[in-house]
C-alpha positions as CSV (number, residue, x, y, z in Angstrom):
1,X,-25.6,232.5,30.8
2,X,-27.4,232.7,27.9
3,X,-26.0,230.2,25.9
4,X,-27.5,228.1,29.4
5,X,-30.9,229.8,28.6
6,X,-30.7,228.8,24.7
7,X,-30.0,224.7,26.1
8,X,-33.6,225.1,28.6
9,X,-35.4,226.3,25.6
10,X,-35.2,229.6,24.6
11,X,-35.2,230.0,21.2
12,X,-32.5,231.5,19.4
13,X,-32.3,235.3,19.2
14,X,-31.9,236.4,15.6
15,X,-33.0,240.2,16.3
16,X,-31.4,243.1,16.8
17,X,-32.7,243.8,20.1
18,X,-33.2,240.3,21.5
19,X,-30.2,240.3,23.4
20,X,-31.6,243.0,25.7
21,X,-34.6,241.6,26.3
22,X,-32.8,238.6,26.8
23,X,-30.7,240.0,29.4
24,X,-33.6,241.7,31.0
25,X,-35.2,237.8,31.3
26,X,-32.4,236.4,32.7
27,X,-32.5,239.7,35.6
28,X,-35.9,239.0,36.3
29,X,-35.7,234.7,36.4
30,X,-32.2,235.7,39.2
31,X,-34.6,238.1,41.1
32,X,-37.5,235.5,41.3
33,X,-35.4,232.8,42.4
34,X,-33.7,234.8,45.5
35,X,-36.8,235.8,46.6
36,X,-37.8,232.2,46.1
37,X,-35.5,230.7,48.3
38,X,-34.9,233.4,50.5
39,X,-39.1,233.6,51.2
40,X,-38.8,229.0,51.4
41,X,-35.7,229.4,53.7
42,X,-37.7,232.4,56.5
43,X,-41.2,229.9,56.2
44,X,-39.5,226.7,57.1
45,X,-37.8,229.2,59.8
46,X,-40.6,230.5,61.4
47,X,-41.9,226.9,61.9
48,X,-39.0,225.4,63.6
49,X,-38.3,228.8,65.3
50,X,-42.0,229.0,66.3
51,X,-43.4,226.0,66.9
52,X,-46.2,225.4,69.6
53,X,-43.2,223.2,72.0
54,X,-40.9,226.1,72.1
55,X,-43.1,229.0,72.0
56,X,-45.5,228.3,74.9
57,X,-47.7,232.0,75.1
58,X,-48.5,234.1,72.2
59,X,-46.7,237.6,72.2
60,X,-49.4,240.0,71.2
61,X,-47.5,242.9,70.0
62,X,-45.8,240.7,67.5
63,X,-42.4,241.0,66.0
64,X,-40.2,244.0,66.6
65,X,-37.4,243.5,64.3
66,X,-37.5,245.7,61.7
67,X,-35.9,243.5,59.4
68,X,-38.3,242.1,56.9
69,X,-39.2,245.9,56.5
70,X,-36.5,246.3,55.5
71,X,-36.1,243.2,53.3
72,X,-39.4,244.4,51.7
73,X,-37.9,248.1,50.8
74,X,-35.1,246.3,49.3
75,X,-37.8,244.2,47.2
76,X,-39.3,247.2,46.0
77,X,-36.1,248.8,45.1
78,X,-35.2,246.1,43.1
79,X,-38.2,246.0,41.4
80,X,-38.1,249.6,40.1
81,X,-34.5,249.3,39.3
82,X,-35.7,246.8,36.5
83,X,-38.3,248.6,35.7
84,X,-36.9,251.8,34.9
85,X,-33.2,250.7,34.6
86,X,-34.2,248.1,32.2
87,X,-38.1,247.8,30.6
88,X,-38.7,251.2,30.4
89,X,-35.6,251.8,27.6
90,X,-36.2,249.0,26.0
91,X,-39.8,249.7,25.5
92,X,-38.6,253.1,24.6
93,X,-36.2,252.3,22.2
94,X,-39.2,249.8,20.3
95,X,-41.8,252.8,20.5
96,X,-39.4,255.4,19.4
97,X,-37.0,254.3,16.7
98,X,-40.0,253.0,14.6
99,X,-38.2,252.8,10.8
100,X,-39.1,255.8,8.6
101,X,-39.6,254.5,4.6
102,X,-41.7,258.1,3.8
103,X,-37.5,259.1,4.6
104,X,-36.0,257.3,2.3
105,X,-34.9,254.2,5.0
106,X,-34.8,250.8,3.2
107,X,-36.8,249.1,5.1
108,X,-39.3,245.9,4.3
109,X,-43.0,246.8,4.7
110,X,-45.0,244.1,5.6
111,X,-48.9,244.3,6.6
112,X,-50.2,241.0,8.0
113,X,-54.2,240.2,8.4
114,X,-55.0,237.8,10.8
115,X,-57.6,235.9,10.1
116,X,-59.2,232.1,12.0
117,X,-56.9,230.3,11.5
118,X,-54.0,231.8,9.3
119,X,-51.5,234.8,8.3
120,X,-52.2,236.6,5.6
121,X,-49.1,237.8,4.6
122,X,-49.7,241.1,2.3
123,X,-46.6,242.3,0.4
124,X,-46.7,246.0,-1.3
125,X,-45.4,245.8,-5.2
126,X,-42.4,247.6,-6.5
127,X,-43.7,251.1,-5.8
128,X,-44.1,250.1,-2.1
129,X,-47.7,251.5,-1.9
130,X,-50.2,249.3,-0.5
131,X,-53.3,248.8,-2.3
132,X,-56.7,249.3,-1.1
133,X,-58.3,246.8,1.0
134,X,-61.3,246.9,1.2
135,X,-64.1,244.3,3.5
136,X,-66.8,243.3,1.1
137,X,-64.0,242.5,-1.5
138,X,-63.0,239.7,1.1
139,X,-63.3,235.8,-0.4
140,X,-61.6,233.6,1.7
141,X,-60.5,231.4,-1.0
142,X,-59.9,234.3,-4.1
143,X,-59.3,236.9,-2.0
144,X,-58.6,236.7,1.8
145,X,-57.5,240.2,2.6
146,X,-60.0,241.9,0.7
147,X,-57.5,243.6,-2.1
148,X,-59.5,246.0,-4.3
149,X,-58.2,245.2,-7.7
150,X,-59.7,249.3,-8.7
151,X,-57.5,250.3,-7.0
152,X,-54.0,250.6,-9.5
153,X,-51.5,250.6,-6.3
154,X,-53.0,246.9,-6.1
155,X,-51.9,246.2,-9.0
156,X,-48.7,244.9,-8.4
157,X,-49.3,243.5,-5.1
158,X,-48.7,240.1,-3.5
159,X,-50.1,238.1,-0.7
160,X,-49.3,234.8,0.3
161,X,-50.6,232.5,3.3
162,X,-48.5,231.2,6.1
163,X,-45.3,232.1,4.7
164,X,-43.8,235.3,6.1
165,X,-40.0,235.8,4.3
166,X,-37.8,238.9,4.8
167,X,-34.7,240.0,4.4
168,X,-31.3,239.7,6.4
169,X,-29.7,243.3,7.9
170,X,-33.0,245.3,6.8
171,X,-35.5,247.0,9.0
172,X,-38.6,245.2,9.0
173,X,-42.0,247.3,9.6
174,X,-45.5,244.9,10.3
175,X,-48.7,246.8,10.1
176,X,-51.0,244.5,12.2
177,X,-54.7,243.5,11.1
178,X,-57.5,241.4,12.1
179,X,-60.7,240.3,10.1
180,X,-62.5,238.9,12.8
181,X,-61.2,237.7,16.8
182,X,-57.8,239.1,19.1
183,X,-54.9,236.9,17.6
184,X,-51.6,237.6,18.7
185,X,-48.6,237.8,16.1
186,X,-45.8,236.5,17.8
187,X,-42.4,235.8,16.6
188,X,-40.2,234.2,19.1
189,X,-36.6,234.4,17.4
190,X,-37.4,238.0,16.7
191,X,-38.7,238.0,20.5
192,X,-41.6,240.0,19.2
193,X,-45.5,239.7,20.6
194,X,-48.1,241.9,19.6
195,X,-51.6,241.8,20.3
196,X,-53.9,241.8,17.0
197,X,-57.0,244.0,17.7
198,X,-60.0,244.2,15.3
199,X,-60.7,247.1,14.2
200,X,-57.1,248.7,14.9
201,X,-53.6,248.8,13.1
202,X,-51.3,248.4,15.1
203,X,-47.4,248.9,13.7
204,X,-44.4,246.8,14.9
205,X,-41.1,246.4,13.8
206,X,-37.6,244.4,13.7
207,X,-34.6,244.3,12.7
208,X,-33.2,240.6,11.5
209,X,-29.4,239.6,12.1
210,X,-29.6,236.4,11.4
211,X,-31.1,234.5,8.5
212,X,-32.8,231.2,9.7
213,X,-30.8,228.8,6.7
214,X,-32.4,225.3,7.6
215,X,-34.0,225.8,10.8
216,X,-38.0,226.0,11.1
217,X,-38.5,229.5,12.5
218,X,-42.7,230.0,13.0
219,X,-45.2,232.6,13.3
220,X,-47.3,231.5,15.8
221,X,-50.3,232.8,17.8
222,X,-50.0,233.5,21.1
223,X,-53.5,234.3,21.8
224,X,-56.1,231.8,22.2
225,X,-58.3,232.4,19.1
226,X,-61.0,229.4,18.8
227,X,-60.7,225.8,18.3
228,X,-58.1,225.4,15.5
229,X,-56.0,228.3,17.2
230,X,-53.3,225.0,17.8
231,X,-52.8,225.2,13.6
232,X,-52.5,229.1,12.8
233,X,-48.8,228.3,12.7
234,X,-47.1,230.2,9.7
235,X,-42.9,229.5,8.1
236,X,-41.0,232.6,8.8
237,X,-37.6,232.6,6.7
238,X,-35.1,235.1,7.0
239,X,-32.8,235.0,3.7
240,X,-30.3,236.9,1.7
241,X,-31.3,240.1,0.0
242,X,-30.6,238.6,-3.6
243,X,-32.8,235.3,-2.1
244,X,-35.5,237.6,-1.2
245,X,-35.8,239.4,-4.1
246,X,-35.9,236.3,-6.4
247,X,-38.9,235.4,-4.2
248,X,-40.6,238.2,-4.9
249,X,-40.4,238.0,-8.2
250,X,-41.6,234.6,-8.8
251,X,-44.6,235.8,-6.4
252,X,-45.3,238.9,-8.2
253,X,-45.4,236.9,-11.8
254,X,-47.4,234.4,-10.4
255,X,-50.0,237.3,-9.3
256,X,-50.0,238.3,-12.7
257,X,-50.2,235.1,-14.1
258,X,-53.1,234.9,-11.9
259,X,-54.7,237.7,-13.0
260,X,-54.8,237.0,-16.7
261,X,-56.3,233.5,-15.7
262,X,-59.1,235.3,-14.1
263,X,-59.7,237.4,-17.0
């Protein structure tokens, strides 16, 4: 059935926890058509069953079957089975198995700043602290999330623009930022879609199982953000460890490279 779904349109499911959600869809699209049809099939009913030549005097008590009740409770029983059968752990599971690096858990920390109309993808250096970020530091050509170069945990950081690239089989944990309107940081082959509130930080995370090779996997914005919110489209690569780390090499040298330019 899914394999059906992916042929529709649905993109593929490179996550750890797509497949449930994915399952969860495909409950939800079953449940809409029954009730679909079976709601199309009782309307075109009651029209042949009670149309003005057949039924000659209105019955003013109305129907005394108590079958649509029932029909109704079975709606409603339906709808909480999914509800709490289905959404609630999965939302559960997202919430409450958030990955833990103060632990000791390899995972890839990420913070991403929204911004009109681009990702700015923020990478922490090698001693995974983030550097200070601070507003009036903000140069939207220099310096578009605002990195305090004081501060020495900035040091060694990277940003980059529109290109979001993790690793394969590691958890990855996205603090959320915005600089000025609600964006939404969605990644569909991660089946992840956050909200990105001003003012807030908001955490999410995934796991990757799948690196993307030669496909053209996005980060898009879900949330209608002003009038180029059709081009705040980043790449999103998922890619070998060794691949990754290379990368972030040949970032972090060109940061310093960077830096001794400016100085």
């Amino acid at each position: 059935m899914l394999e059906l779904f992916h042929k529709l349109g649905l993109p593929v499911d490179a996550s750890s926890h797509g497949g449930s959600m994915d399952q969860l869809m495909i409950y939800v699209h079953w449940f809409m058509l029954i009730l679909f049809v079976g709601w199309g099939l009782f309307f075109v009913y009651t029209l042949i069953r009670f149309r003005s030549s057949r039924v000659k005097k209105v019955d003013p008590d109305g129907i005394r079957s108590h079958a649509p009740t029932y029909l109704e409770v079975a709606v409603v029983v339906v709808e909480v089975l999914l509800l709490i059968g289905f959404s609630i752990p999965i939302w559960a599971s997202r919430v409450e198995d958030f990955p833990k690096p103060a632990e000791g858990e390899p995972v890839t920390q990420i913070h991403v700043v929204a911004q009109q109309f681009v990702w700015n993808i923020h990478y922490p250096g090698p001693d995974s602290i983030f550097g200070r970020l601070n507003g009036e530091l903000i140069d939207s050509e220099t310096n578009p999330i605002g990195l305090d170069s004081e501060d020495p945990a900035a040091a060694d950081d990277i940003w980059v623009v529109n290109d979001l690239r993790v690793p394969v089989d590691i958890p990855v944990l996205v603090t959320l930022t915005s600089l000025d309107v609600i964006h939404c940081f969605s990644l569909p082959t991660m089946r992840i879609k956050q909200d990105v509130i001003p003012g807030m930080e908001i955490p999410v995370w995934f796991l990757p199982v799948r690196e993307s090779g030669d496909e053209k996997w996005q980060v898009a914005c879900a949330q209608l953000c002003g009038v180029g919110h059709y081009r705040m489209a980043g790449r999103f690569n998922v890619v070998k460890e060794a691949e990754f780390e290379a990368w972030y090499e040949e970032r972090l040298a060109e940061m310093a490279a960077n830096a001794d330019d400016d100085w």
